[in-house]
C-alpha positions as CSV (number, residue, x, y, z in Angstrom):
1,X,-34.2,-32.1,15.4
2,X,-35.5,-28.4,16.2
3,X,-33.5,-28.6,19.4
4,X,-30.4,-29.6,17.1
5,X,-30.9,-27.0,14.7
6,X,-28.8,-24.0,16.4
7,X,-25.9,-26.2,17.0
8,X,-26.0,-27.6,13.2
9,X,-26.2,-23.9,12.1
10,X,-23.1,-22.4,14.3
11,X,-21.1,-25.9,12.9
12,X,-22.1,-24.4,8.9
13,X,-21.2,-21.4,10.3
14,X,-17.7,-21.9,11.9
15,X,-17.2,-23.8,8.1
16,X,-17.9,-21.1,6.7
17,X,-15.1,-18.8,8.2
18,X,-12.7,-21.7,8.1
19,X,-13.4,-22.0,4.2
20,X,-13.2,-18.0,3.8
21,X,-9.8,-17.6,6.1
22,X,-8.6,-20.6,3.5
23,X,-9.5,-18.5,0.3
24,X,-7.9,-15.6,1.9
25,X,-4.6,-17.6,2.4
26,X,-5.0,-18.5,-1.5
27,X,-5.8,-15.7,-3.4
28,X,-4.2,-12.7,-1.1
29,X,-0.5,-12.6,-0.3
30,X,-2.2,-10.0,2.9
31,X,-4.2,-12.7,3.1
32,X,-2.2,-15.3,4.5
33,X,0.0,-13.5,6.6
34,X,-3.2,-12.3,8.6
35,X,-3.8,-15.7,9.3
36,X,-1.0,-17.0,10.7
37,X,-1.0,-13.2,12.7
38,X,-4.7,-13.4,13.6
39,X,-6.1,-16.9,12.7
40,X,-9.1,-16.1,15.1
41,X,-10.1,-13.2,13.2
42,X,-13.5,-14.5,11.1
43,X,-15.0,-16.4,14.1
44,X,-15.7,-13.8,16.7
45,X,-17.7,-12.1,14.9
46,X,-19.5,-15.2,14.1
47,X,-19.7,-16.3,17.7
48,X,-20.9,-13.3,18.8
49,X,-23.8,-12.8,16.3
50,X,-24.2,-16.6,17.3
51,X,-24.7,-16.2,21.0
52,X,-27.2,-13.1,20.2
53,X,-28.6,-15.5,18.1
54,X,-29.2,-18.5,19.9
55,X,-28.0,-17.7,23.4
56,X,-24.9,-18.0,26.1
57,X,-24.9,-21.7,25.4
58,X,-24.3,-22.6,21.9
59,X,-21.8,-19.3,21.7
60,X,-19.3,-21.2,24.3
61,X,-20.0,-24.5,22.3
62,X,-18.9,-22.4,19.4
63,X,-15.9,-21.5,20.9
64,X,-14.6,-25.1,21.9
65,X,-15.4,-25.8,18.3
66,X,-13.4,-23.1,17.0
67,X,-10.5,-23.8,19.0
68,X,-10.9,-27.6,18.6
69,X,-11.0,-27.2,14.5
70,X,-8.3,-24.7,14.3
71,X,-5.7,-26.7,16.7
72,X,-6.6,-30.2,14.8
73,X,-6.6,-28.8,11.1
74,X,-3.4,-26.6,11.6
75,X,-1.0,-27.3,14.3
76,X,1.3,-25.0,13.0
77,X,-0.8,-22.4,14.6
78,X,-0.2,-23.7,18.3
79,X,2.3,-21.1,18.7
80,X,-0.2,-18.5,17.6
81,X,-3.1,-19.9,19.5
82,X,-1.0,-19.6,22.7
83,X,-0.5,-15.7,21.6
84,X,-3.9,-14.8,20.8
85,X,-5.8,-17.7,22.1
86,X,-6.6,-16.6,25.8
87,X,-7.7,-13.0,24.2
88,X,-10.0,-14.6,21.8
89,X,-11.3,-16.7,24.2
90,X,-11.7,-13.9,26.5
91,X,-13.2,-11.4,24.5
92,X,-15.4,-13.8,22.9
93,X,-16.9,-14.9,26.5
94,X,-17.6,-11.2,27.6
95,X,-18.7,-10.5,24.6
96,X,-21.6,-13.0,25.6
97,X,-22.0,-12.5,28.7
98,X,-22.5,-8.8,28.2
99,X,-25.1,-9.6,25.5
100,X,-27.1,-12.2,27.6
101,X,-27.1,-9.5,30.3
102,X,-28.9,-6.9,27.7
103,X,-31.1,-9.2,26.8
104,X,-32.3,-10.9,30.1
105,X,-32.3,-7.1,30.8
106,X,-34.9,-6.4,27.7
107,X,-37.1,-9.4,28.4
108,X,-37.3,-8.0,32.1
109,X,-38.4,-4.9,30.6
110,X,-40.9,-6.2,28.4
111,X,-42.5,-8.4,30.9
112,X,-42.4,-5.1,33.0
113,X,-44.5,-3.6,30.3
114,X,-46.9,-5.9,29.2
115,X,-47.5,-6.2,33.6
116,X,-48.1,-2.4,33.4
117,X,-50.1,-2.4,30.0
118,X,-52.4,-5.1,32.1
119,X,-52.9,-3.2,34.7
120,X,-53.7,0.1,33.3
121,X,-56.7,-2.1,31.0
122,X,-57.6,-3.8,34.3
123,X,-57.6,-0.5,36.0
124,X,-60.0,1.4,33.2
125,X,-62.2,-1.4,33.3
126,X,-62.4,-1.0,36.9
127,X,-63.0,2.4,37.1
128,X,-65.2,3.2,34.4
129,X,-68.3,0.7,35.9
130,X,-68.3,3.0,39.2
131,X,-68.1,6.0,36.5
132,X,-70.9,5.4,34.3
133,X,-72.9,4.4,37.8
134,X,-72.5,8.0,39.1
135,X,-72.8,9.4,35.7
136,X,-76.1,7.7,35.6
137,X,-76.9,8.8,38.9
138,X,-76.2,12.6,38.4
139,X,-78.3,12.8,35.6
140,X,-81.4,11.3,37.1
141,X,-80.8,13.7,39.9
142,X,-80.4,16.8,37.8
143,X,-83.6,16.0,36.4
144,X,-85.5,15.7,39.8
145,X,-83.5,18.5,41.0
146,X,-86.3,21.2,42.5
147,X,-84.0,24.5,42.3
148,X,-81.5,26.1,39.7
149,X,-78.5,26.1,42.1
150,X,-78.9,21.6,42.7
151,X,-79.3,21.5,38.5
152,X,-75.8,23.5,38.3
153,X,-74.1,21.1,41.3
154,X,-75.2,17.4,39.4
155,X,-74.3,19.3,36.2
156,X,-71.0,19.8,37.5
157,X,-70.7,16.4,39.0
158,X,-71.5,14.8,35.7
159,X,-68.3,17.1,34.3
160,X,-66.0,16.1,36.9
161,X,-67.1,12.4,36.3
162,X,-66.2,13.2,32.5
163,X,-63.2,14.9,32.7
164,X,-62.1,11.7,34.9
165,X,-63.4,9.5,32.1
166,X,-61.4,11.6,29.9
167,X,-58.1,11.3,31.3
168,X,-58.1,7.8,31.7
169,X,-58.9,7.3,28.0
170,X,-55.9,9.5,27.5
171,X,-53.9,7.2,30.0
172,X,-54.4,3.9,27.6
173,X,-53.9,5.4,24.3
174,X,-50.7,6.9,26.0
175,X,-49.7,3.2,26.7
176,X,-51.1,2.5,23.2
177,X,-48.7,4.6,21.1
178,X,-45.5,3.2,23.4
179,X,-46.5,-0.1,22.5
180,X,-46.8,0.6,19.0
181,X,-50.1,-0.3,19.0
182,X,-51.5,2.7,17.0
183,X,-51.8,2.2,13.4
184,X,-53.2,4.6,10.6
185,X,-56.4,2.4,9.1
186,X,-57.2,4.6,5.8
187,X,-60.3,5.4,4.8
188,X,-62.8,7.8,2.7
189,X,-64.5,9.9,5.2
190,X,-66.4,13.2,4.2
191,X,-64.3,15.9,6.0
192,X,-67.4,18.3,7.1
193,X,-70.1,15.8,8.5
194,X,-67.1,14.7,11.0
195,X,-66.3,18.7,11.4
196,X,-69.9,19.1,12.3
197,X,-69.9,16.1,14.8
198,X,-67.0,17.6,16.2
199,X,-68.5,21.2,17.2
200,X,-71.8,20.0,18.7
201,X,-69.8,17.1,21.0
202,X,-67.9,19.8,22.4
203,X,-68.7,21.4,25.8
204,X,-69.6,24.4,24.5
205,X,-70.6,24.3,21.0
206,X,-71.7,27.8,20.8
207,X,-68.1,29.4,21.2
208,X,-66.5,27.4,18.1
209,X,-67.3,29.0,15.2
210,X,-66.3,26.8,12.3
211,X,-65.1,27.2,8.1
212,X,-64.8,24.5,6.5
213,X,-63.5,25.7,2.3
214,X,-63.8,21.6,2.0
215,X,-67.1,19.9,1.1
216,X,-65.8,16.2,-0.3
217,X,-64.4,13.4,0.8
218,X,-60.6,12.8,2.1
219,X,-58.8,9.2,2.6
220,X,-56.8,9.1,6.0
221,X,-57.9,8.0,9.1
222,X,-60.8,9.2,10.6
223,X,-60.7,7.8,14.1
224,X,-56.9,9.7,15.1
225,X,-58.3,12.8,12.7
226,X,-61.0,13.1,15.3
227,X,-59.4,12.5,18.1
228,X,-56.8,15.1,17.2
229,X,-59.4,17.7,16.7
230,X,-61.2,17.0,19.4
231,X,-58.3,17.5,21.6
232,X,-57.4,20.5,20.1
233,X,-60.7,22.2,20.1
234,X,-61.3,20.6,23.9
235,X,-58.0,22.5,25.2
236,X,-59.2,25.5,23.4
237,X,-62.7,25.8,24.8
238,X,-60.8,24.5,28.9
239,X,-57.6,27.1,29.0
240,X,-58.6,30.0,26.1
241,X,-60.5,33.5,26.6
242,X,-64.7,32.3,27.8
243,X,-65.1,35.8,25.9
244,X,-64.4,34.7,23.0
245,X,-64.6,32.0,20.1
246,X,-62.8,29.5,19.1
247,X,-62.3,29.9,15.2
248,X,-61.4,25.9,13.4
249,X,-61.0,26.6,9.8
250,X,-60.3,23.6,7.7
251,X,-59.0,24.1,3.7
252,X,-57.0,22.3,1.4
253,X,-53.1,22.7,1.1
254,X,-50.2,21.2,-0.5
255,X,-47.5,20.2,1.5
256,X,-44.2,19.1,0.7
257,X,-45.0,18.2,-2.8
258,X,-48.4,16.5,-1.5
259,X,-52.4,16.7,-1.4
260,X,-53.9,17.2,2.0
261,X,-55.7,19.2,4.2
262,X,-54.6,22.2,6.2
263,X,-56.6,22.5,10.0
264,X,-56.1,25.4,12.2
265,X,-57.7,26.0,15.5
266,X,-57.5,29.5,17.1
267,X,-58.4,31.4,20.1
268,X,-57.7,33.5,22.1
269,X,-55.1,33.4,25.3
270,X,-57.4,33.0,28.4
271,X,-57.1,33.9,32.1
272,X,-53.9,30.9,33.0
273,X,-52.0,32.8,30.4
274,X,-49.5,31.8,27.6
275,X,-48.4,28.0,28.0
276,X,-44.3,27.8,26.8
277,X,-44.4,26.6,23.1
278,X,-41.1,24.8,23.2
279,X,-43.0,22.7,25.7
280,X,-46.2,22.1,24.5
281,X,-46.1,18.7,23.2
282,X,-43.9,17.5,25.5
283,X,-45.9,14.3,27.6
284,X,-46.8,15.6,31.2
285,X,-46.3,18.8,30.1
286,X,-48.6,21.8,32.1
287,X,-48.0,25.3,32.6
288,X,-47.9,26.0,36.3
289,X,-50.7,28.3,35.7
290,X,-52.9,25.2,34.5
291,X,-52.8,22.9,37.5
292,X,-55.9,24.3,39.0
293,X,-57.6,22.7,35.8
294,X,-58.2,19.2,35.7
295,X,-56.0,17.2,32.7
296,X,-53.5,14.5,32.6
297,X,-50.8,16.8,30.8
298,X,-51.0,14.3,27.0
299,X,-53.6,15.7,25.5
300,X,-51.1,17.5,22.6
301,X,-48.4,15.0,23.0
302,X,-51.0,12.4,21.7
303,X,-51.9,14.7,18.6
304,X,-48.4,15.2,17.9
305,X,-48.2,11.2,17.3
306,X,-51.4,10.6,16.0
307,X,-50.1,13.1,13.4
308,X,-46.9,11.5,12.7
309,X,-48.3,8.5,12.5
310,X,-50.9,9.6,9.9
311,X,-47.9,11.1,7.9
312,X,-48.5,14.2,8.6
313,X,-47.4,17.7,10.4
314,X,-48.5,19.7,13.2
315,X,-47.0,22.8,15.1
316,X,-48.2,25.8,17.4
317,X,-48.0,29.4,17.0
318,X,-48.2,31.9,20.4
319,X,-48.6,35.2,19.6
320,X,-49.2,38.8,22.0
321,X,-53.1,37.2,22.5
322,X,-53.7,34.2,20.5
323,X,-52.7,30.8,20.2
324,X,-52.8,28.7,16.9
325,X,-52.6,25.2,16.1
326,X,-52.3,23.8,12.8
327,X,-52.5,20.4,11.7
328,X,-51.8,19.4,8.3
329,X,-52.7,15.6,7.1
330,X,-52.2,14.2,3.8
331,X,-55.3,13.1,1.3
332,X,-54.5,9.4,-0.3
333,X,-57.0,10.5,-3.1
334,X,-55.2,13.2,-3.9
């Protein structure tokens, strides 16, 4: 019966126009003189939306049914089926075929994707065991280290073996947001313990001086409001000024008639100079300045959808020596 089912529904459905050119012939003087003009008019629409529908196979059926009804319940219109017939019958076959094409065409794509959204989780899995090996390794050996000069190399091993770490988390929740698999999960959060958790995970906590004007708790999502912070203060601390802070300030701001909070991370333009702001959350995207510092280039492209999808806003400022990113999220408590 399931099998049946398409063919039963494109039968109801080539009724359906049959019953509505009738009406028209009825009730509209128009009516019935686009009938006998066009009397394949109502179906190939129908057949088309049919074939997307249930496939190449039941929209031919529908078209020997069409023409099969038609001829049998008016032969008068013989001498317009041998007008318009062959058109109809040709447009409503490419018509088909061209959407079967787009859709074997999708499905290719998809299975394309889901191969290449396998792979890359394969390929973190894979990678990250040999990681947290050396990781592990590095930092026994920095603590058996006997001089000040083999402390600084394992320390700089075991931020190499980070900032690979890094970029491959980067990699999947790039794959994440194109597969639509990143959702805003609200919550109540207090904004300044997750502030605070923020500053001392970063790699130098000591430069980030931080003002937080907010000391209660927020609903949004905590998980992609950390994650966008962190990014933001990690690219501060890796391409600003070493001599000098980095200033997050975090206050409350309505936005477009809404409650929410207002961050802004600032500092200073460092050595690689001024990346192009038109550019900056475009995916890939590195000054050529920047390519002697390790980074995947999606860093800001991910905070710029984490954003949207939290509902909220976020844009850069470049001025003579500073840079400034501001993120504005809104607050479900209001």
């Amino acid at each position: 019966m399931r099998n049946a089912l398409p063919a039963i529904i494109s039968l109801l459905a080539i009724c359906l126009c049959y019953g509505l050119q009738q009406w028209m012939q009825d009730s509209f003087r128009a009516g019935s003189h686009l009938a006998l003009k066009h009397p394949f008019f109502p179906y190939a629409p129908m057949i088309i939306y049919l074939g997307y529908r249930y496939g190449l196979r039941i929209g031919l059926l529908a078209i020997a049914t069409t023409l099969t009804m038609l001829i049998g319940l008016n032969p008068e219109l013989i001498e317009n089926w041998l007008v318009g017939g062959p058109l109809f019958v040709i447009t409503c076959t490419l018509g088909l075929l061209l959407i079967e094409r787009l859709k074997e065409a999708n499905k290719i794509e998809r299975q394309h994707h889901q191969a290449q959204t396998s792979f890359m989780a394969m390929l973190a899995h894979e990678i990250r065991s040999p990681l947290a090996t050396l990781e592990t390794a590095a930092y026994s050996l920095s603590l058996m280290a006997a001089s000040e000069s083999s402390a600084d190399r394992m320390r700089n091993l075991s931020r190499g073996i980070e900032d690979i770490s890094n970029i491959v988390d980067k990699l999947l929740e790039v794959d994440a947001v194109e597969s639509l698999r990143i959702n805003a999960i609200s919550k109540c959060f207090p904004i300044k313990p997750l502030l605070t958790n923020i500053v001392e995970s970063a790699s130098s906590p000591e430069r980030i001086n931080l003002s937080c004007a907010i000391d209660k708790t927020i609903k949004n999502d905590p998980v992609l409001t950390r994650r966008i912070l962190s990014n933001l203060v990690d690219n501060a601390l890796k391409y600003g000024s070493t001599e000098a802070p980095v200033n997050l300030t975090v206050m409350p701001e309505r936005f477009r008639g809404k409650v929410g909070v207002r961050f802004r991370c600032i500092n200073q333009i460092g050595a690689l100079g001024s990346p192009d702001p038109s550019q900056l959350f475009t995916k890939y995207y590195r000054s050529p300045e920047a390519s002697c510092v390790s980074g995947a280039g999606v860093g800001l492209w991910l905070c710029k959808q984490f954003t949207e999808v939290m509902a909220g806003e976020i844009h850069c400022e470049v001025m003579d020596q500073t840079i400034s990113f501001s993120v504005w999220i809104p607050d479900a408590l209001g």
